[in-house]
C-alpha positions in Angstrom: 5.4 1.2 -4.8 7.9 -0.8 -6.7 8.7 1.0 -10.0 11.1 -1.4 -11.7 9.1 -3.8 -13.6 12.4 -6.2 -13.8 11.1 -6.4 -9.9 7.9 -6.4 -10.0 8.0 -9.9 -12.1 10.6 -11.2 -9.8 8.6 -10.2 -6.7 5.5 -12.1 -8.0 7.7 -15.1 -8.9 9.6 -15.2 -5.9 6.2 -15.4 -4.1 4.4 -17.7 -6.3 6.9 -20.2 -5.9 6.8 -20.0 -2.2 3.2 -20.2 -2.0 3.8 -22.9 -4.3 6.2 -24.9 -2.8 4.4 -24.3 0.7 1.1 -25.8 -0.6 3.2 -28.8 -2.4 5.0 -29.2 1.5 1.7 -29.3 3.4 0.5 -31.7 1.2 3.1 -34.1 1.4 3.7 -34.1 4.9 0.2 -34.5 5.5 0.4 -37.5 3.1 3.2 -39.1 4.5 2.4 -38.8 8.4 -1.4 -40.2 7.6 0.2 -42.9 5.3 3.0 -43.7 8.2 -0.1 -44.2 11.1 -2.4 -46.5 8.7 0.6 -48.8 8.9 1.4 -49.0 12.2 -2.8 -48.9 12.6 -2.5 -51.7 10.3 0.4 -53.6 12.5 -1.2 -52.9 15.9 -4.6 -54.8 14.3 -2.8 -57.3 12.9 -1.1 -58.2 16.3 -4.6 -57.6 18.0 -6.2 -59.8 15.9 -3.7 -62.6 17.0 -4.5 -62.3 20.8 -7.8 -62.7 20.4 -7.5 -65.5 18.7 -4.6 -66.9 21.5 -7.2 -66.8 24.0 -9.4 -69.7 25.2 -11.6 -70.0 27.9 -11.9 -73.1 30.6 -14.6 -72.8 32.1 -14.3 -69.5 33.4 -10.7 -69.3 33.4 -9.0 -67.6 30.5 -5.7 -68.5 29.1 -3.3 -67.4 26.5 -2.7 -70.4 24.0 -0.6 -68.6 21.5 1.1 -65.5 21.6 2.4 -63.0 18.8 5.9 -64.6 16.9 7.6 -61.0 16.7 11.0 -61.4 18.5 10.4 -57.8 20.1 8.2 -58.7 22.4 10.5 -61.0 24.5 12.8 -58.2 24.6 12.2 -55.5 28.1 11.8 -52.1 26.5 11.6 -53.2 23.0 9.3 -51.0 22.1 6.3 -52.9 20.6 4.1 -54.0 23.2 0.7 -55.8 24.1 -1.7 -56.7 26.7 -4.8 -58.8 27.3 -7.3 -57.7 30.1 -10.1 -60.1 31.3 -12.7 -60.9 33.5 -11.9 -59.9 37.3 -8.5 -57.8 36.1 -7.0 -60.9 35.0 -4.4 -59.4 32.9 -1.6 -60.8 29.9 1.1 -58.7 28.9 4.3 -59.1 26.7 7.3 -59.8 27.9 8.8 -56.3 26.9 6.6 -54.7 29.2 8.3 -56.1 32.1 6.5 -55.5 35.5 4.5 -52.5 34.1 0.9 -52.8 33.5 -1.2 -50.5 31.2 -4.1 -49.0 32.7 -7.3 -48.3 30.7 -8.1 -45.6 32.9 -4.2 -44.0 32.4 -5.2 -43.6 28.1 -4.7 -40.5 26.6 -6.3 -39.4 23.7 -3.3 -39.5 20.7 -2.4 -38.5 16.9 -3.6 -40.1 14.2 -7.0 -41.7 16.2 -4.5 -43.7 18.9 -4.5 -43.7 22.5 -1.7 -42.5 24.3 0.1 -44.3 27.6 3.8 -44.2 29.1 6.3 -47.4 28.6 8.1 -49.2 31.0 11.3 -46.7 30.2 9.2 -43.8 30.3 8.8 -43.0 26.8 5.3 -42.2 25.5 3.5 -45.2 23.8 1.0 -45.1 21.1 -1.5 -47.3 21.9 -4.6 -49.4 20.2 -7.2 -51.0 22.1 -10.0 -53.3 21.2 -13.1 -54.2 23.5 -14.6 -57.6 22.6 -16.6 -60.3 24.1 -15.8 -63.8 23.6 -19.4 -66.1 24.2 -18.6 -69.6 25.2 -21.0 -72.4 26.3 -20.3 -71.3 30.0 -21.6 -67.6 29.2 -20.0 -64.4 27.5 -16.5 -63.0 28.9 -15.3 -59.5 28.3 -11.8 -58.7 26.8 -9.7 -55.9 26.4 -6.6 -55.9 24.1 -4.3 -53.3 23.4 -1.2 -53.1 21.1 1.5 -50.2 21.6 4.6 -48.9 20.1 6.9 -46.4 21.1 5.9 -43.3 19.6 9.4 -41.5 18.9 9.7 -44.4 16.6 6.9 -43.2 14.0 8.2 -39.5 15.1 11.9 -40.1 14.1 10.2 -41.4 10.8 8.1 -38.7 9.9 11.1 -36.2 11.0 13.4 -38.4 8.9 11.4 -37.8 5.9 10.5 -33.9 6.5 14.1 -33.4 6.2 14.7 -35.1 2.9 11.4 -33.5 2.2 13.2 -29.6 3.2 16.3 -30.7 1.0 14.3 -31.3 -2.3 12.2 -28.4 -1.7 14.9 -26.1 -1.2 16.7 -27.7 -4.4 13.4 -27.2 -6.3 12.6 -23.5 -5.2 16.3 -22.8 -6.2 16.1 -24.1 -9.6 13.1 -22.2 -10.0 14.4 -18.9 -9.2 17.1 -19.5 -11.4 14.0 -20.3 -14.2 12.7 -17.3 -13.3 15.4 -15.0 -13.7 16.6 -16.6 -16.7 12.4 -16.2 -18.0 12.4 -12.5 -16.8 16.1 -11.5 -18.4 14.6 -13.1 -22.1 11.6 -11.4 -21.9 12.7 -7.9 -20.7 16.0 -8.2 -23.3 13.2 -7.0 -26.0 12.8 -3.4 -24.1 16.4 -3.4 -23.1 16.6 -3.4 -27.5 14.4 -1.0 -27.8 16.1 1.6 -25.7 19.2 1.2 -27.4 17.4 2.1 -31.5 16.0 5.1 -28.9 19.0 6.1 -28.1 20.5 5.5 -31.5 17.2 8.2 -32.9 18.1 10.6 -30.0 21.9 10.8 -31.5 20.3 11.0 -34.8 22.1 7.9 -36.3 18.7 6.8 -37.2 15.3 8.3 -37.6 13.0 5.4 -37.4 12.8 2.0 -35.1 12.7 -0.9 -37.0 9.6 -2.5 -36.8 10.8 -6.0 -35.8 10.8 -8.1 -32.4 8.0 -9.8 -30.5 4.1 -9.1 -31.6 3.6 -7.9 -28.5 6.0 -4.8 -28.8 5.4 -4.2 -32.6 2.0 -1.8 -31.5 4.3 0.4 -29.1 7.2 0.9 -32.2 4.4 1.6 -34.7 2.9 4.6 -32.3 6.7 5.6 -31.4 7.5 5.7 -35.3 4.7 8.0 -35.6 5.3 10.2 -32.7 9.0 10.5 -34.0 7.6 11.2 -38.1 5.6 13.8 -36.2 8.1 15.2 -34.6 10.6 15.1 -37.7 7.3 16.9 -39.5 7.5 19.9 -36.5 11.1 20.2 -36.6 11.5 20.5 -40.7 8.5 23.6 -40.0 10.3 25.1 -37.1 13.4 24.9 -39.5 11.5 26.8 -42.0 10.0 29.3 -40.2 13.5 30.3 -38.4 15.1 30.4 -41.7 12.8 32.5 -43.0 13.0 35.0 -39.8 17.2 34.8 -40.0 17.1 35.7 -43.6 14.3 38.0 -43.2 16.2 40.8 -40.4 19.7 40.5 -42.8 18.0 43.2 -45.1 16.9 45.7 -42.4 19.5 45.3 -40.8 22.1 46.3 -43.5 20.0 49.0 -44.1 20.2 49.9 -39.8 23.7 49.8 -41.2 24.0 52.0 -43.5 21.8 54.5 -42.3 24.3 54.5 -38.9 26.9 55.3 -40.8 25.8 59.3 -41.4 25.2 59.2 -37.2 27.4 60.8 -34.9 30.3 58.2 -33.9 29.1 57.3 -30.5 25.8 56.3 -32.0 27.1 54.4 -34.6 29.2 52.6 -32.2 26.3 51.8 -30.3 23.8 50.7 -33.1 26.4 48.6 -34.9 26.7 46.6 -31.4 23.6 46.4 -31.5 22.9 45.0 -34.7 25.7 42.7 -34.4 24.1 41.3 -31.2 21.0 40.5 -33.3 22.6 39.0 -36.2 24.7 36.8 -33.4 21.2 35.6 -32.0 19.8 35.1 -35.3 22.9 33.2 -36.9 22.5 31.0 -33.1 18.9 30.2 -33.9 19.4 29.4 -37.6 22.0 26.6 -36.8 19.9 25.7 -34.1 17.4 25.2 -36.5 19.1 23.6 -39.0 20.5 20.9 -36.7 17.6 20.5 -35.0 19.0 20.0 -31.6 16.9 21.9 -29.3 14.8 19.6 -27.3 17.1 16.5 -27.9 20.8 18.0 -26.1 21.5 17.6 -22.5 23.3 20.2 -19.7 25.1 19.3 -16.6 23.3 22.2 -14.2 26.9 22.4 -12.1 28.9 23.0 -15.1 27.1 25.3 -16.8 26.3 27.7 -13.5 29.8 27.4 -12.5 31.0 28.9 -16.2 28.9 31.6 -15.8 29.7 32.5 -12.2 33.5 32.3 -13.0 32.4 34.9 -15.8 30.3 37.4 -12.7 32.5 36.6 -10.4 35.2 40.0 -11.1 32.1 42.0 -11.1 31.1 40.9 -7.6 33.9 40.2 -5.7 34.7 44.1 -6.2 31.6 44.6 -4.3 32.0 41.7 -1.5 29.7 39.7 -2.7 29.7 35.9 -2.0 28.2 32.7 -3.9 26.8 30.2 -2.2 26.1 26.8 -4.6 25.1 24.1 -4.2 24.4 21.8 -7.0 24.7 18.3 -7.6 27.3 17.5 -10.0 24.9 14.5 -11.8 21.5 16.7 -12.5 21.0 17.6 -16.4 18.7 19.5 -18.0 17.1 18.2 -21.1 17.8 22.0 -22.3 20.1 23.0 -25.1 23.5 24.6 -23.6 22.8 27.9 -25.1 19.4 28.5 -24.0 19.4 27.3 -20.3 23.1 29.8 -20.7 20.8 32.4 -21.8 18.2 32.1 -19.4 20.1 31.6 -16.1 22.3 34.6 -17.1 19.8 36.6 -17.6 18.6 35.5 -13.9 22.4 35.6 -12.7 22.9 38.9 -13.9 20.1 40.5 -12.5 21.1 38.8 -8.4 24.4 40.2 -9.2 23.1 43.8 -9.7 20.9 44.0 -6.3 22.7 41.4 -4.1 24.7 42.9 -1.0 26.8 40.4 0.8 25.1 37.0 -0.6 24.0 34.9 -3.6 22.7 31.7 -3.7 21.8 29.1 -5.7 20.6 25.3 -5.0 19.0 22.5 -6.9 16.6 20.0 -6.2 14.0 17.4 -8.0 10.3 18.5 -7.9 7.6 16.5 -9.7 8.8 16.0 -13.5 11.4 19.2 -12.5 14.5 20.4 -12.1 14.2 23.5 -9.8 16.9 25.6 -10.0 16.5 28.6 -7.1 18.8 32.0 -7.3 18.5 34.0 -4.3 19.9 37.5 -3.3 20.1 39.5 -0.3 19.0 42.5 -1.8 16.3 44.9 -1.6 13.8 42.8 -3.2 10.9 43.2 -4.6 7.2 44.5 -3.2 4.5 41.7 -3.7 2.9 43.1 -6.0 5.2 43.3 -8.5 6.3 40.1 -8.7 3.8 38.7 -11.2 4.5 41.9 -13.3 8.9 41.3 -13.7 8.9 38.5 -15.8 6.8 40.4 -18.4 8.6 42.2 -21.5 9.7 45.5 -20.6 8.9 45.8 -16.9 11.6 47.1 -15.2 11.5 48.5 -11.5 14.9 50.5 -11.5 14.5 53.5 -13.2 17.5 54.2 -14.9 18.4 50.1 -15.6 17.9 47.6 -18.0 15.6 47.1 -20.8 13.2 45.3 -19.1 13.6 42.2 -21.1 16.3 40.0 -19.2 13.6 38.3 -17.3 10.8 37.9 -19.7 13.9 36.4 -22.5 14.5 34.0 -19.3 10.4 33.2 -19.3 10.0 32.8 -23.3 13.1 29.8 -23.1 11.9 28.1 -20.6 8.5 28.3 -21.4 9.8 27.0 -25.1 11.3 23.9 -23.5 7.9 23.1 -21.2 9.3 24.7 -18.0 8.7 28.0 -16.6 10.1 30.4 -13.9 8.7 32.0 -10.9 9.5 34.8 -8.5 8.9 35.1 -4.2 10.7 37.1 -1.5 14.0 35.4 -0.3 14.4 34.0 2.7 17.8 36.0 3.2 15.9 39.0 2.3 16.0 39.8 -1.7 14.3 38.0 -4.8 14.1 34.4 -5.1 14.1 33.2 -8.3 13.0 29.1 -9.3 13.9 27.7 -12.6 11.8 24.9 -13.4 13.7 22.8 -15.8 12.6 19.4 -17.3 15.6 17.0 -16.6 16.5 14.3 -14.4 18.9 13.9 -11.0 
């Protein structure tokens, strides 16, 4: 089915004018060619009418007294005929028709209610004939008259004016194509508009459409203006509530601090990483918050995986491990850098710890998705704890992890209206999909 609705109105106009233009065709040419043989139905009566009143009777004996005036029939061949039949095959005929008589019995039925004969050269003759009995004081005499004209002469006619016809036709359908695109392109430029103020919210040069434009579209931008005040109403909360939360782990944390400071030095080492990693994630999620950038900033998929192989690459290629990607360089995720970073890290980072020889990863459209699938070689994991790794805390290796790479990966995605899923690999290990929203 045709999605673009720039087609879609062409389509229909294309075919409405040919349906059009075909009717308006028919019509004329059926006009024409019945006006074209009531003429020459006309003429052939008209010169029918004049032999019968050319003949008179002695006795009898019938006799032409007056024949036709058009030149054309003195000429062999001319191609306008006629011919009188009487009583006992006593027969009349035009001088064009030379030796050659027309036989009743020879008539064809024709076009346009004529009869159809051949002509003395051969070529086929449309014919007219009138039975009629003339009564006289010696009794009643039969007569048969017929009038003919070459028929390629009425043919080239018609064909003549088809051809004209097919000219203007052609000249019309092409001015109204033109019409249309010119109609479609000004009624269409109104949504073109409207995509550009989009785009001009999405930056955040603006935070409202103006409500302008044709009647028809002033409905949509008033619903739009609401969904975006709705939004802008979400975001300020989400703003709120992550400021609060950011503020709110600075004071245990200084005290995490200070109590780490009377521990041993490899624990205080270890808890002041820690802390710092928390206040890094909180500081992230404040400014994220504060800009407000989350479900409005875009990430090339290619880029992004190949900064963070570059950064697991040492760390494998000690062990012989290969990467296998392939990603098309125009797919973006409608995922903020820093999240989808986080996520497919987190993903990364566990393929690099059980992969033996091979990783790979691929991407491909799916629905309203973007799935992004990581694969290992690796041991794998049993079916029924597949369900169970993306949870908080699970962790099948005994002595790795925290068990919260995975689940971390589930919350973002799952924050951004995606989600991820687990199944055995087809080159042996865990396969995991990223569903992203985003486009190819």
């Amino acid at each position: 089915m045709i999605q673009s609705l720039r087609l879609r109105l062409l389509g229909g106009a294309v075919l409405a004018i040919a349906f059009i233009l075909l009717l308006v065709a028919s019509g004329l040419s059926r006009i024409f060619s019945n006006y074209v043989a009531d003429r020459y139905q006309a003429d052939m009566s008209a010169i029918i009418d004049q032999l019968a009143a050319g003949v008179e009777f002695d006795g009898p004996q019938a006799r032409m007294t007056a024949e036709p005036g058009d030149p054309r029939f003195e000429l062999p061949g001319s191609g306008l005929y006629w011919q009188v039949i009487g009583e006992n095959g006593l027969v009349f005929r035009s001088r064009s028709l030379w030796d050659v008589e027309l036989s009743t019995d020879a008539l064809q039925a024709g076009p346009y209610g004529f009869r159809q004969a051949q002509g003395p050269d051969g070529a086929p003759l449309l014919v007219q004939l009138r039975d009629l009995v003339v009564e006289t004081p010696d009794g009643n005499h039969p007569l048969t008259l017929l009038a003919a004209f070459d028929r390629n002469v009425m043919d080239n006619a018609i064909s003549e004016y088809h051809g004209a016809m097919t000219i203007m036709l052609v000249l019309t359908a092409a001015v109204l194509l033109a019409a249309a695109f010119l109609q479609v392109g000004v009624g269409l430029a109104p949504l073109s508009r409207l995509q550009n103020e989009l785009a001009l919210v999405r930056s955040g040069r603006t935070d409202q459409l103006p409500d302008a434009g044709p009647t028809e579209l002033r409905p949509l931008v008033g619903e739009l203006n609401g969904l975006l005040k709705e939004r802008e109403t979400a975001v300020e909360r989400a703003r709120a509530r992550a400021s609060d939360l950011a503020h709110g782990l600075k004071t245990p944390l200084t005290v995490l601090l200070q109590l780490a400071d009377n521990l041993p030095k490899r624990e205080q080492t270890l808890i002041r990483q820690q802390v710092d990693l928390i206040r890094q994630r909180a500081d992230r999620q404040l400014q994220s918050a504060r800009l407000g950038v989350e479900q409005m900033a875009q990430t090339g998929l290619a880029s992004l995986t190949g900064k963070l192989i570059s950064v697991l690459a040492p760390v494998t290629a000690a062990r012989g491990v290969k990467w296998k990607v392939e990603i098309d360089e125009a797919m973006t995720a409608d995922i903020d850098p820093a999240d989808l970073a986080e996520a497919l890290g987190n993903v990364l980072d566990n393929a690099t710890r059980y992969a033996e020889k091979t990783i790979s990863i691929s991407a491909e459209r799916e629905g309203a998705f973007l799935r992004l699938d990581v694969e290992d070689d690796g041991p794998g994991v049993n079916d029924e704890d597949l369900v169970a790794i993306s949870q908080r805390g699970v962790h099948l290796a005994e002595d790795e992890g925290t068990g919260l790479g995975l689940a971390i990966s589930s919350d973002v995605l799952t924050a951004y209206g995606g989600r991820i899923t687990f199944a055995r690999s087809d080159i042996g290990g865990l396969k995991a999909s990223l569903y992203l929203p985003g486009q190819a």
